[in-house]
PDB file of N, CA, C and O in Angstrom:
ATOM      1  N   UNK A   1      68.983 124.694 178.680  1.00  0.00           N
ATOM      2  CA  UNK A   1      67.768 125.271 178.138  1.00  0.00           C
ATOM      3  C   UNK A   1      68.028 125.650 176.684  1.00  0.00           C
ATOM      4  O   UNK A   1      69.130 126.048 176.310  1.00  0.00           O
ATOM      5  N   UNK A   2      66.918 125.504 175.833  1.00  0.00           N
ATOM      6  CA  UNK A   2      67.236 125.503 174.139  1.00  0.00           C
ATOM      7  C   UNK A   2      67.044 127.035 174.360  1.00  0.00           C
ATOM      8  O   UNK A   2      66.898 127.584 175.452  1.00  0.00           O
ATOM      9  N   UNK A   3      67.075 127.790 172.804  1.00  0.00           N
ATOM     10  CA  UNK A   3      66.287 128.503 172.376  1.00  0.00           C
ATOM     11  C   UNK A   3      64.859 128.675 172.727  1.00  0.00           C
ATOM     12  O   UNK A   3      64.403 129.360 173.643  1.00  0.00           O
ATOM     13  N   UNK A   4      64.148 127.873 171.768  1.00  0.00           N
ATOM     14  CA  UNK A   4      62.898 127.642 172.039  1.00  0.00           C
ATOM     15  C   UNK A   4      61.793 127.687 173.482  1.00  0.00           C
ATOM     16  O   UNK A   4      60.656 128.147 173.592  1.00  0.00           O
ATOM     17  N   UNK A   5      62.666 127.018 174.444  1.00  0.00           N
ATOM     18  CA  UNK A   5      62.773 126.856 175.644  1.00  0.00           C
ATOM     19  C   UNK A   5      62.295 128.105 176.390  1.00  0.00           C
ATOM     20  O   UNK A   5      61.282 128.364 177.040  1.00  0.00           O
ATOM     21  N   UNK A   6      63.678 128.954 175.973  1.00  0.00           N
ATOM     22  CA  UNK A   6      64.130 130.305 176.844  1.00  0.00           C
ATOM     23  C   UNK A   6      62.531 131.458 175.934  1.00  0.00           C
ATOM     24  O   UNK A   6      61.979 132.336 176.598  1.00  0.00           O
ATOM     25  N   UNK A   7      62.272 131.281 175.048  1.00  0.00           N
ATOM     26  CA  UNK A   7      61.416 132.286 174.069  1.00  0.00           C
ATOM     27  C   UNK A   7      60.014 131.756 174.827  1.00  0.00           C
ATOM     28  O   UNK A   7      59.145 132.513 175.260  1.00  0.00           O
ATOM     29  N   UNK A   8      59.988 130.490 174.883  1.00  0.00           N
ATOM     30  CA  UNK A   8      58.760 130.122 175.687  1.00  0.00           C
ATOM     31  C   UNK A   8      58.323 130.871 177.154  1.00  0.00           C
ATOM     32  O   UNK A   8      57.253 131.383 177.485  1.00  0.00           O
ATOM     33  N   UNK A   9      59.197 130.767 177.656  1.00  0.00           N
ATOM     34  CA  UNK A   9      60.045 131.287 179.301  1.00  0.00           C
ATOM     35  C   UNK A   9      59.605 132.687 178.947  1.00  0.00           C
ATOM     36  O   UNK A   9      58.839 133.350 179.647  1.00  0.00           O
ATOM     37  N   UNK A  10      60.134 133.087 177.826  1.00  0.00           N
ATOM     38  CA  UNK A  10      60.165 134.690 178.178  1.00  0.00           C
ATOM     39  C   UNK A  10      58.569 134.959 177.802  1.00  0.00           C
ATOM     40  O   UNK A  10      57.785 135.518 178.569  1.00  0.00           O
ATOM     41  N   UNK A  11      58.307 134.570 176.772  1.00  0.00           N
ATOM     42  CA  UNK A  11      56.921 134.880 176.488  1.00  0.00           C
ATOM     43  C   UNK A  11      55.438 134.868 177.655  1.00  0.00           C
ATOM     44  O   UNK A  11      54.387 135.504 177.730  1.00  0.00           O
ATOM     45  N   UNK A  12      56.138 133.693 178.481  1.00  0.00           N
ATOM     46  CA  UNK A  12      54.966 133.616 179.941  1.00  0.00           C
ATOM     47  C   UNK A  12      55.473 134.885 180.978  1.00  0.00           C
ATOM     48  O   UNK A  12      54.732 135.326 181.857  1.00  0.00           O
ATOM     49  N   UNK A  13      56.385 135.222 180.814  1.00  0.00           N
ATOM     50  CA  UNK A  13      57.472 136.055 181.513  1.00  0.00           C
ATOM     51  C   UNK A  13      57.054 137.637 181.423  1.00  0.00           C
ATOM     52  O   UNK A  13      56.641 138.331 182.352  1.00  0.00           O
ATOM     53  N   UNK A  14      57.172 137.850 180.673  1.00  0.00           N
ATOM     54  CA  UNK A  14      57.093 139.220 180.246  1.00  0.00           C
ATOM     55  C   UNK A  14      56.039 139.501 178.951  1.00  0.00           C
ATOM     56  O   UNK A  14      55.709 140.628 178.580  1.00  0.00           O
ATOM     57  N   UNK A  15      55.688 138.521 178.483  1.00  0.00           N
ATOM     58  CA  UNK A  15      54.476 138.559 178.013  1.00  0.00           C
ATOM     59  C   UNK A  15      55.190 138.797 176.285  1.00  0.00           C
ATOM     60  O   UNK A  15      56.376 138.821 175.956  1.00  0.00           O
ATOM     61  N   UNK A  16      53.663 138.982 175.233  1.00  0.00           N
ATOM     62  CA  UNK A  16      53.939 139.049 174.123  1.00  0.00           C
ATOM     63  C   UNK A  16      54.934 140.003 173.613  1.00  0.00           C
ATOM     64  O   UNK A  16      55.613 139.755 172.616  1.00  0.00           O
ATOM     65  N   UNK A  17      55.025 141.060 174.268  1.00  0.00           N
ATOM     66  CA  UNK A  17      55.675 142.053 173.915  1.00  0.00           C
ATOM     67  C   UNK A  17      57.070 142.635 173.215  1.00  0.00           C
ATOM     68  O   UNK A  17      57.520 143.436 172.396  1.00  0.00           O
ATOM     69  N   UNK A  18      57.515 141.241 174.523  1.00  0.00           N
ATOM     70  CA  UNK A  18      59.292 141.126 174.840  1.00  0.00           C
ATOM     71  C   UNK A  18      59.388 139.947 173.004  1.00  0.00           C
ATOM     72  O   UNK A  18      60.295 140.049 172.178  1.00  0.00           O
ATOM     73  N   UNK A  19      58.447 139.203 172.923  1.00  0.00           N
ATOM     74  CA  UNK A  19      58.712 138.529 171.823  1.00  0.00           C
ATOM     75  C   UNK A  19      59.032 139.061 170.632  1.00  0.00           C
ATOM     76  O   UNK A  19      59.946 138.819 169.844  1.00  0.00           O
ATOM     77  N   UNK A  20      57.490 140.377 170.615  1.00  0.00           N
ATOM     78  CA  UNK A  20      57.319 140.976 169.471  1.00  0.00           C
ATOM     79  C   UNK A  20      58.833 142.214 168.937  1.00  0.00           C
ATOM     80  O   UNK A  20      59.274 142.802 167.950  1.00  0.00           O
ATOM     81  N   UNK A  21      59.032 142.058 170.031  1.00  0.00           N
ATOM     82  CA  UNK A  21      60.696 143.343 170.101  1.00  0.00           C
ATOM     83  C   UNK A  21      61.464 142.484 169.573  1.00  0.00           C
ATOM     84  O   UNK A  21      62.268 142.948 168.764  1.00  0.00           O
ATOM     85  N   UNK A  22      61.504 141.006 169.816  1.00  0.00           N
ATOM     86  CA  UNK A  22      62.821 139.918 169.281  1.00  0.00           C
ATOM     87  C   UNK A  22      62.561 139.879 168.039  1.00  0.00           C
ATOM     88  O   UNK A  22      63.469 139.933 167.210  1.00  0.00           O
ATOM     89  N   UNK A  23      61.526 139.798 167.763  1.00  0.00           N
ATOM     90  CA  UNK A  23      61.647 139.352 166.448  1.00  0.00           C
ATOM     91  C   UNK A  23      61.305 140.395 165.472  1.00  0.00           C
ATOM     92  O   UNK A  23      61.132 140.062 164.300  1.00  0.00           O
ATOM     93  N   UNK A  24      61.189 141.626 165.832  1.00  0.00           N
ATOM     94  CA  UNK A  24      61.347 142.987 165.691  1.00  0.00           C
ATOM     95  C   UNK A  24      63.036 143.248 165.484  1.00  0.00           C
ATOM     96  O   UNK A  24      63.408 144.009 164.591  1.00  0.00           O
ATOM     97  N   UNK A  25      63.581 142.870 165.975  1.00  0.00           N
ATOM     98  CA  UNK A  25      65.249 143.536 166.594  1.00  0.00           C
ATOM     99  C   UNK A  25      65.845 142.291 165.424  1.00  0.00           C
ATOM    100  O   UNK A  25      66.685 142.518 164.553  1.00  0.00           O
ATOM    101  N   UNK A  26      65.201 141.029 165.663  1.00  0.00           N
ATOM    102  CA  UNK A  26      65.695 139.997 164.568  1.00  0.00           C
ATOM    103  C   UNK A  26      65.561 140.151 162.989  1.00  0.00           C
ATOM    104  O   UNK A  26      66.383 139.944 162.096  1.00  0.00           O
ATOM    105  N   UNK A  27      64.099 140.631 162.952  1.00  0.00           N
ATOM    106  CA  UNK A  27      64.133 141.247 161.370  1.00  0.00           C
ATOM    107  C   UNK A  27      65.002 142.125 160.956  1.00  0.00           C
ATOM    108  O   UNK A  27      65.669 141.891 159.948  1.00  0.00           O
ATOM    109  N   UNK A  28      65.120 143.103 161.554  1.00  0.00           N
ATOM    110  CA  UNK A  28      65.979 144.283 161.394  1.00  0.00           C
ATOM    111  C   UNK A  28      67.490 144.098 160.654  1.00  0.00           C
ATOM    112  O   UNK A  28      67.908 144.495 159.566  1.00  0.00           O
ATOM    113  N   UNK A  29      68.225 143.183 161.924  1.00  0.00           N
ATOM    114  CA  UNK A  29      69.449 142.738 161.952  1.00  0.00           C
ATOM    115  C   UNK A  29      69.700 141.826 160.114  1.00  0.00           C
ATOM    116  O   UNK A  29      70.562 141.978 159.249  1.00  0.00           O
ATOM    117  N   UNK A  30      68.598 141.013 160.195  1.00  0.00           N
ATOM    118  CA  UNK A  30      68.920 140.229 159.218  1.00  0.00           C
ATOM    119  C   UNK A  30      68.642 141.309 157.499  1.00  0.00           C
ATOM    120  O   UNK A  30      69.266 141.199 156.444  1.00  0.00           O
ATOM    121  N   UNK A  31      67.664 142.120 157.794  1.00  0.00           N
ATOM    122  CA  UNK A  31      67.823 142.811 156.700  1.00  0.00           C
ATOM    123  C   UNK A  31      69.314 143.438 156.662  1.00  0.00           C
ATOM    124  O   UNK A  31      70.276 143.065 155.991  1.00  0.00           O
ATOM    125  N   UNK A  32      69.244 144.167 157.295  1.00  0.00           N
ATOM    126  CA  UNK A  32      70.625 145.179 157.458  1.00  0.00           C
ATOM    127  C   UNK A  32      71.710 144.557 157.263  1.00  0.00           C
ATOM    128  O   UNK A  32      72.483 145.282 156.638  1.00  0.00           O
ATOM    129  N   UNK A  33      72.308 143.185 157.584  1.00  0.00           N
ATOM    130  CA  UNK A  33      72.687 142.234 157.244  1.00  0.00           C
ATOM    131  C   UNK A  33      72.796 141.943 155.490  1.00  0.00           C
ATOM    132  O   UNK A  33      73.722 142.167 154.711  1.00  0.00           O
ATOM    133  N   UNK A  34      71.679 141.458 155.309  1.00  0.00           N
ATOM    134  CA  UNK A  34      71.887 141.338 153.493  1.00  0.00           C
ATOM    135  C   UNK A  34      71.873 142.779 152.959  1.00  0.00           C
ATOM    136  O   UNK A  34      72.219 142.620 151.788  1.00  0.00           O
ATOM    137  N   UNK A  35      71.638 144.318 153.177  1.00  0.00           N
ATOM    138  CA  UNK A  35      72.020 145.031 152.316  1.00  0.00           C
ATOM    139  C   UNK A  35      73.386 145.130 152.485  1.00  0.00           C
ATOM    140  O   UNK A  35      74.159 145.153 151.527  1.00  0.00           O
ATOM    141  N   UNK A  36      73.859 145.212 154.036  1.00  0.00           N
ATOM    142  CA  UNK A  36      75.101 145.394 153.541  1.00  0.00           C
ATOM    143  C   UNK A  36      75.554 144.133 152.553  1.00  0.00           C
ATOM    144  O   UNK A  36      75.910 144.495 151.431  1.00  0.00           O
ATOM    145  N   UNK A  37      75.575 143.286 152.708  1.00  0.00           N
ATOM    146  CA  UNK A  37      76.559 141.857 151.917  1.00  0.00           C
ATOM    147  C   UNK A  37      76.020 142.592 150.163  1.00  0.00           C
ATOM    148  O   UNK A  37      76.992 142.767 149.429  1.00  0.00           O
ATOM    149  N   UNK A  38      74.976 142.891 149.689  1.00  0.00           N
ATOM    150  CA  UNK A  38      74.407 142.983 148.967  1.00  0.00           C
ATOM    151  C   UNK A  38      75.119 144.434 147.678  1.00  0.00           C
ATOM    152  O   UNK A  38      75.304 144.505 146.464  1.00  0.00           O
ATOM    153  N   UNK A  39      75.369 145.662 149.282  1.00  0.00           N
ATOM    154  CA  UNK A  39      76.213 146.429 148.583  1.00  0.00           C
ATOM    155  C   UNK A  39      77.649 146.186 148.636  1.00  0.00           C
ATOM    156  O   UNK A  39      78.366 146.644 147.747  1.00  0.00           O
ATOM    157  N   UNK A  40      78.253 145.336 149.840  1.00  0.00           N
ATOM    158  CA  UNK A  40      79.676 144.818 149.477  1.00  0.00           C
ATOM    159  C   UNK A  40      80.029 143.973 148.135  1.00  0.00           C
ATOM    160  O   UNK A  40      81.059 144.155 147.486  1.00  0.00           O
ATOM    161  N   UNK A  41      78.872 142.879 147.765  1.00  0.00           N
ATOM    162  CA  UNK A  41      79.147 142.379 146.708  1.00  0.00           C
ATOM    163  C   UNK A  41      78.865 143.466 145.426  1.00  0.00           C
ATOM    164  O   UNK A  41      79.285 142.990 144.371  1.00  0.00           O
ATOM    165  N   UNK A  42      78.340 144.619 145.293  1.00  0.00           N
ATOM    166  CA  UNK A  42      78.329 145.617 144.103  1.00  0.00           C
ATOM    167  C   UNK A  42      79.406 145.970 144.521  1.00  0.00           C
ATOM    168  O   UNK A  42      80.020 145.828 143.463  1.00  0.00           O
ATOM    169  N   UNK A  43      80.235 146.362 145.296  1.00  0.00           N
ATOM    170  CA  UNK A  43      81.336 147.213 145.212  1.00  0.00           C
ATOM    171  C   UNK A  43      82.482 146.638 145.033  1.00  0.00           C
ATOM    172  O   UNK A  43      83.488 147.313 144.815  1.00  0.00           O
ATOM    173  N   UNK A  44      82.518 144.907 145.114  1.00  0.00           N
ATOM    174  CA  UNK A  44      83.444 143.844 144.683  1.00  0.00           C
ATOM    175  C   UNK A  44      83.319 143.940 143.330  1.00  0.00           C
ATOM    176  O   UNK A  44      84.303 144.327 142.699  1.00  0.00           O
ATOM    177  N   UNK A  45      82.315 143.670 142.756  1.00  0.00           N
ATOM    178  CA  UNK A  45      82.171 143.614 141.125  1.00  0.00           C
ATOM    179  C   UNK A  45      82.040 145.258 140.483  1.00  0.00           C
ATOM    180  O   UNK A  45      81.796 145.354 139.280  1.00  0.00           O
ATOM    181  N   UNK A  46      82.188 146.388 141.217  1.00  0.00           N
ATOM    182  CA  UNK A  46      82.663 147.541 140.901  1.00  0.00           C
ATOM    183  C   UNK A  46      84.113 147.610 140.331  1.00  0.00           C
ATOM    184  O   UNK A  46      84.660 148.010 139.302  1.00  0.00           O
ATOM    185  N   UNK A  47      84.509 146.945 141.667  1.00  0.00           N
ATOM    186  CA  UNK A  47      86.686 146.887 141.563  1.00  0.00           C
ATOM    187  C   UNK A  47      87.078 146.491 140.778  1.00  0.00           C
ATOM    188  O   UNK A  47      87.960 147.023 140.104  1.00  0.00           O
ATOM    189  N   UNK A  48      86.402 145.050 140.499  1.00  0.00           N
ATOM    190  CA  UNK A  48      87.138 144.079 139.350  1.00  0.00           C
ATOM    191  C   UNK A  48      86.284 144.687 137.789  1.00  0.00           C
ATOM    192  O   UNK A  48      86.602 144.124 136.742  1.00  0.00           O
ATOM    193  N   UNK A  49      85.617 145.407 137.756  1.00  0.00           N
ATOM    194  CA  UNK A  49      85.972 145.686 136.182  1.00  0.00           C
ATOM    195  C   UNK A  49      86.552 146.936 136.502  1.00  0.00           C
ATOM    196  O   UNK A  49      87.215 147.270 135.520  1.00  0.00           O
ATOM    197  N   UNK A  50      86.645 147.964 137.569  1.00  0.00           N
ATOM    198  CA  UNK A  50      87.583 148.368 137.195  1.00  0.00           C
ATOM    199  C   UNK A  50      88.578 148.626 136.864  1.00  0.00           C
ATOM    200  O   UNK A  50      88.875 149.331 135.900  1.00  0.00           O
ATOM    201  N   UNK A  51      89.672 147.796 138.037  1.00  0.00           N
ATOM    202  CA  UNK A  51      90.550 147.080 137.693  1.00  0.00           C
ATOM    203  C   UNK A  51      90.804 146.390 136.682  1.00  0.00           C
ATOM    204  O   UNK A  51      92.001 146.410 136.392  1.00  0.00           O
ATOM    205  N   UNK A  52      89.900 145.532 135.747  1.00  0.00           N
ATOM    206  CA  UNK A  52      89.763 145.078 134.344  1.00  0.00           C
ATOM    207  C   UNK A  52      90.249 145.995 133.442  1.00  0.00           C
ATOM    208  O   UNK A  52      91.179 145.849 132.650  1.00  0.00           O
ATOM    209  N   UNK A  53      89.609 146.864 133.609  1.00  0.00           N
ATOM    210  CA  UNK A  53      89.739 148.007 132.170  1.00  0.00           C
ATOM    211  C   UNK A  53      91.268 148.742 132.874  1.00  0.00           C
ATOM    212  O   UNK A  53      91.901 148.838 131.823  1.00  0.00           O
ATOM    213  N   UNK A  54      92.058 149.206 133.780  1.00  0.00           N
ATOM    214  CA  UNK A  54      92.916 149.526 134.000  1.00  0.00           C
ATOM    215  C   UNK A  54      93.968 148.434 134.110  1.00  0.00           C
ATOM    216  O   UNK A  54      95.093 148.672 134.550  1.00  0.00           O
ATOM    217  N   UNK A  55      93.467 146.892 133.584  1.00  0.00           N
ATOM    218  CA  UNK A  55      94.650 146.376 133.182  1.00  0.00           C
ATOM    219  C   UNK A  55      94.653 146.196 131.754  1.00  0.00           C
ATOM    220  O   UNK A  55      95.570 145.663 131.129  1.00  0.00           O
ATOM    221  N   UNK A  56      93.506 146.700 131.219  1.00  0.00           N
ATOM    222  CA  UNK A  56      93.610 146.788 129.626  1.00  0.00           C
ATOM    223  C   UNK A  56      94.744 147.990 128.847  1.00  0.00           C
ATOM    224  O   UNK A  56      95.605 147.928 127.970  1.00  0.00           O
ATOM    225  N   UNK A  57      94.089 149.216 129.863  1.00  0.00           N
ATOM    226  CA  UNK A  57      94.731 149.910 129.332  1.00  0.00           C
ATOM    227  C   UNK A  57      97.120 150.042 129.363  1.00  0.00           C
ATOM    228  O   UNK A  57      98.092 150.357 128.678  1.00  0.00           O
ATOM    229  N   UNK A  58      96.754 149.579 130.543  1.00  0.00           N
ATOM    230  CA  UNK A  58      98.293 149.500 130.778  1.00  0.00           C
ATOM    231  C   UNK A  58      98.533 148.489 129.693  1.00  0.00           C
ATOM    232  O   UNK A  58      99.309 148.906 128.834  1.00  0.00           O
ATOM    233  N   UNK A  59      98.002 147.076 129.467  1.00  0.00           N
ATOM    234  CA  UNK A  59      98.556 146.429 128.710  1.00  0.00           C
ATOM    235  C   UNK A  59      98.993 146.921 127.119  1.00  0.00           C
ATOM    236  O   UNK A  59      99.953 146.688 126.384  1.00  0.00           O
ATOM    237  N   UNK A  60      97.650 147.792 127.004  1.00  0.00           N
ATOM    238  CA  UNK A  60      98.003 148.700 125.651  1.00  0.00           C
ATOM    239  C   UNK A  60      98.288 149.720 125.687  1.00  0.00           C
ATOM    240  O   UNK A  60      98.232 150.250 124.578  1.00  0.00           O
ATOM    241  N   UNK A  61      98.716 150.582 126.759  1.00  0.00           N
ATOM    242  CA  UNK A  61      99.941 151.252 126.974  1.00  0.00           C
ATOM    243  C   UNK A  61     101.314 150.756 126.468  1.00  0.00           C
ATOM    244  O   UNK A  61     102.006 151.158 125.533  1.00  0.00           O
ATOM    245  N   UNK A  62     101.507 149.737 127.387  1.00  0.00           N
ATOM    246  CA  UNK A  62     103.056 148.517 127.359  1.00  0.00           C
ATOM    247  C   UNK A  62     103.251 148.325 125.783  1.00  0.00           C
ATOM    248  O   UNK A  62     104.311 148.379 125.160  1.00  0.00           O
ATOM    249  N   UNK A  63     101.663 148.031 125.180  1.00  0.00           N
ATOM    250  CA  UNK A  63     102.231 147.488 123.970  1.00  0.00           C
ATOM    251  C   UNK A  63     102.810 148.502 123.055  1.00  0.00           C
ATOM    252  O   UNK A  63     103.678 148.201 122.236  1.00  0.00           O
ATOM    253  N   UNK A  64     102.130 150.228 123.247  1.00  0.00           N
ATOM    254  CA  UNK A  64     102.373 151.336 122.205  1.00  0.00           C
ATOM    255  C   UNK A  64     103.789 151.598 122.577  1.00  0.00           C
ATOM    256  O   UNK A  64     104.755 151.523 121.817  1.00  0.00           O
ATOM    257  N   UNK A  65     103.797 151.935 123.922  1.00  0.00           N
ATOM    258  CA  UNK A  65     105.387 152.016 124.498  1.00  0.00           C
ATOM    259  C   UNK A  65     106.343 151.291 123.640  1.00  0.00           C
ATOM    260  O   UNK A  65     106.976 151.820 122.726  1.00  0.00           O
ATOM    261  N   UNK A  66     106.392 150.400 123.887  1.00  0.00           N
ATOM    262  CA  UNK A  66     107.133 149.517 123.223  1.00  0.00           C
ATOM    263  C   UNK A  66     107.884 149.889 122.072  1.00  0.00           C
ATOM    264  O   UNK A  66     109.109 149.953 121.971  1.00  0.00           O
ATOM    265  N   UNK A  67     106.650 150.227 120.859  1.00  0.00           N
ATOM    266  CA  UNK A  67     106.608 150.202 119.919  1.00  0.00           C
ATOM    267  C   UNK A  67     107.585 151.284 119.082  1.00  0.00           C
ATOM    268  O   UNK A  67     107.278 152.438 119.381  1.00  0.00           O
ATOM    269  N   UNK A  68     108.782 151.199 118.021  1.00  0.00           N
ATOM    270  CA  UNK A  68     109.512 151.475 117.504  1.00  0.00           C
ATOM    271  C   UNK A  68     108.895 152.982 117.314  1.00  0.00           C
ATOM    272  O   UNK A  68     107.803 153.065 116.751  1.00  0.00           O
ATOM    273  N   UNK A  69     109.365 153.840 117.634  1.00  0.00           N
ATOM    274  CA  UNK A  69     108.832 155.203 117.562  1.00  0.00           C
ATOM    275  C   UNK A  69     108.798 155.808 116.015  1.00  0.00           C
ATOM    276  O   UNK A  69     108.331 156.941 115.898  1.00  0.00           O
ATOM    277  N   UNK A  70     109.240 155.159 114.876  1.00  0.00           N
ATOM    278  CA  UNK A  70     108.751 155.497 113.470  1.00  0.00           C
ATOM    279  C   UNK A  70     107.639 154.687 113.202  1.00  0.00           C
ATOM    280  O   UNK A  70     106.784 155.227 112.500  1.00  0.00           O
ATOM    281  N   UNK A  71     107.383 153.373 113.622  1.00  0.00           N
ATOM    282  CA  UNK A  71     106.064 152.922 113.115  1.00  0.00           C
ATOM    283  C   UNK A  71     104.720 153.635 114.302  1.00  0.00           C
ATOM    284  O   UNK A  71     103.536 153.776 113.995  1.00  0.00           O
ATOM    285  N   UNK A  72     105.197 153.904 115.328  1.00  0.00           N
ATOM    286  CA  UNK A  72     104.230 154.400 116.367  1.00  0.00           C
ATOM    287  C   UNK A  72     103.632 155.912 115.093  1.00  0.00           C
ATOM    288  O   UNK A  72     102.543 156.285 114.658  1.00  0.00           O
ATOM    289  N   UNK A  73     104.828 156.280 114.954  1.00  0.00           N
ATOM    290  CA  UNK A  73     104.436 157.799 113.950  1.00  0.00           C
ATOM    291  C   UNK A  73     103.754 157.264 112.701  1.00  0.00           C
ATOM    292  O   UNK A  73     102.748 157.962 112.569  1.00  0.00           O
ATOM    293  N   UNK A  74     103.790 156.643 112.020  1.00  0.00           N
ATOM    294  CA  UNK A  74     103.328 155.706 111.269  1.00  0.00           C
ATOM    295  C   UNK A  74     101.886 155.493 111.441  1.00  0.00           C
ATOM    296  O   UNK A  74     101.120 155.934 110.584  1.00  0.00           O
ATOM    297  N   UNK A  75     101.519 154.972 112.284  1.00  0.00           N
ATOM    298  CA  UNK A  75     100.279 154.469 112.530  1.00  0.00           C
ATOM    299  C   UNK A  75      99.168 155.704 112.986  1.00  0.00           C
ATOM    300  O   UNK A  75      97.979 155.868 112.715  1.00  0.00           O
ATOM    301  N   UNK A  76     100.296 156.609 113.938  1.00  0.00           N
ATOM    302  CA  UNK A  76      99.438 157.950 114.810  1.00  0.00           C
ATOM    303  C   UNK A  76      98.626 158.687 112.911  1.00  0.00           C
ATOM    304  O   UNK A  76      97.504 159.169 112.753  1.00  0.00           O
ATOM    305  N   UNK A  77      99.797 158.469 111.763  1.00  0.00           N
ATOM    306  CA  UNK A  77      99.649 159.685 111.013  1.00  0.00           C
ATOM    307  C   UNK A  77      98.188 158.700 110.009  1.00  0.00           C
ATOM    308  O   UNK A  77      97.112 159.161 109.626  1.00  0.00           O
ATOM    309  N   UNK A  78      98.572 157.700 109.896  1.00  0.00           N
ATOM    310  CA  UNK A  78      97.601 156.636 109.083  1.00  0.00           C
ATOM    311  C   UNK A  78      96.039 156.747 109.788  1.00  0.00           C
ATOM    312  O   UNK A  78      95.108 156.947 109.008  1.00  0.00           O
ATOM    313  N   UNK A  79      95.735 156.617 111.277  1.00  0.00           N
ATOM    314  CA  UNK A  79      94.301 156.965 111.676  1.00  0.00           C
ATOM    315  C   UNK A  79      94.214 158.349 111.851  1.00  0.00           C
ATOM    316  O   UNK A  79      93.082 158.780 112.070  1.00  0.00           O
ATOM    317  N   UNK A  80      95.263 159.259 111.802  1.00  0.00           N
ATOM    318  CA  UNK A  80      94.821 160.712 111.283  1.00  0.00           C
ATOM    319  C   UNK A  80      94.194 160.930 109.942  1.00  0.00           C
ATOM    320  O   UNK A  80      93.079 161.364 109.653  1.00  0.00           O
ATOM    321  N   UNK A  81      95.009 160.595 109.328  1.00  0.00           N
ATOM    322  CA  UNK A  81      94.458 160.841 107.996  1.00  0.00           C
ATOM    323  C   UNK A  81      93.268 160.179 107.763  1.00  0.00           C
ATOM    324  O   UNK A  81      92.572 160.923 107.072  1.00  0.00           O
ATOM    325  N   UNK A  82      92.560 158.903 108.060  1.00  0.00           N
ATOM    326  CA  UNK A  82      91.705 158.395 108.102  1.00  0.00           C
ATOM    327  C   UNK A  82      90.605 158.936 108.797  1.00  0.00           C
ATOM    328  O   UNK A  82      89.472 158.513 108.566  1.00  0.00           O
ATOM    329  N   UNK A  83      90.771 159.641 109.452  1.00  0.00           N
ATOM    330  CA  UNK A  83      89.539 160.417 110.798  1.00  0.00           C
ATOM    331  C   UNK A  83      89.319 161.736 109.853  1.00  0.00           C
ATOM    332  O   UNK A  83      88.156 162.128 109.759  1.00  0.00           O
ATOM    333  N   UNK A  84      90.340 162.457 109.141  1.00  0.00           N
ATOM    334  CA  UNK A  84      90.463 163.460 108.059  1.00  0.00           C
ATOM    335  C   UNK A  84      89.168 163.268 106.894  1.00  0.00           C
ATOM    336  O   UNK A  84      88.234 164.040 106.676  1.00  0.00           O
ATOM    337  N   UNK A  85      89.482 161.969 106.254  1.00  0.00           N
ATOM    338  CA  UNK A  85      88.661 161.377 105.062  1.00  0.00           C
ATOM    339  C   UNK A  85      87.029 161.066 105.652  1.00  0.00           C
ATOM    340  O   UNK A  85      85.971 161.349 105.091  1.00  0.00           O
ATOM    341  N   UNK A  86      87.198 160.532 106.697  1.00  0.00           N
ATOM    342  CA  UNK A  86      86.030 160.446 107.506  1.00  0.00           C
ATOM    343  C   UNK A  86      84.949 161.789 107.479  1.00  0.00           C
ATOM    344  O   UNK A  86      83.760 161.756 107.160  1.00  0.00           O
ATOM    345  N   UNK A  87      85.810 163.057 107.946  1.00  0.00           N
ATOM    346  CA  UNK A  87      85.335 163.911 108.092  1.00  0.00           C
ATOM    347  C   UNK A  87      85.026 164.912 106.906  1.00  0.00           C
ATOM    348  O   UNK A  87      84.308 165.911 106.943  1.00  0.00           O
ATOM    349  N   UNK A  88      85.745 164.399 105.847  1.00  0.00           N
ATOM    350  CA  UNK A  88      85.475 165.196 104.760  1.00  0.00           C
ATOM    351  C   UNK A  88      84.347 164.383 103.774  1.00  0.00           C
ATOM    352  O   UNK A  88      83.977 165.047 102.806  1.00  0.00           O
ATOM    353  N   UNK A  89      83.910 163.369 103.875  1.00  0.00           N
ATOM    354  CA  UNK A  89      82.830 162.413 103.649  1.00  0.00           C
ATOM    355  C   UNK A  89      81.607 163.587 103.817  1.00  0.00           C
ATOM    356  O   UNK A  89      80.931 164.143 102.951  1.00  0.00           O
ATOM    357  N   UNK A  90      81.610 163.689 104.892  1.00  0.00           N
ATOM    358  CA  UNK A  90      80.452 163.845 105.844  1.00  0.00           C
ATOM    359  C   UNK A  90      79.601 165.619 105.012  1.00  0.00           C
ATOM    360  O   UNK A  90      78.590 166.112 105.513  1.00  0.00           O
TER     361      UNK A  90
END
């Protein structure tokens, strides 16, 4: 017996009712269905930029780390002074 078959069956069976509940119980499912997929895929593309930007920052972490601790002082004192001039502009 198909689908079709058995919905036919039930419909002489138990009348409109039992149909109107299936496809009642069927709408339901299939919505509930795509929100979830809908908020799993926002919370996939949540991760990966977050994850994005927390592999940015480590990478430019790694790179300051790195970096010879007189030019690191160097550079810290060069956009100081520059944020200084900035502010005395103003």
């Amino acid at each position: 017996m198909t689908t079709p078959d058995a919905l036919i069956n039930g419909g002489i069976v138990y009348g409109p009712g039992l149909l109107l509940a299936a496809a009642t119980l069927t709408a339901r499912n299939c919505c509930r269905w795509a929100a979830d997929r809908w908020r799993d895929r926002a919370d996939a593309r949540r991760y990966a930029a977050t994850a994005a930007r927390l592999h940015c920052v480590a990478t430019v972490t790694d790179a300051v780390m790195a970096m010879p601790e007189d030019l690191l002082v160097a550079q810290l004192e060069a956009k100081y002074a520059a944020d200084n001039a900035r502010e005395e502009k103003k």
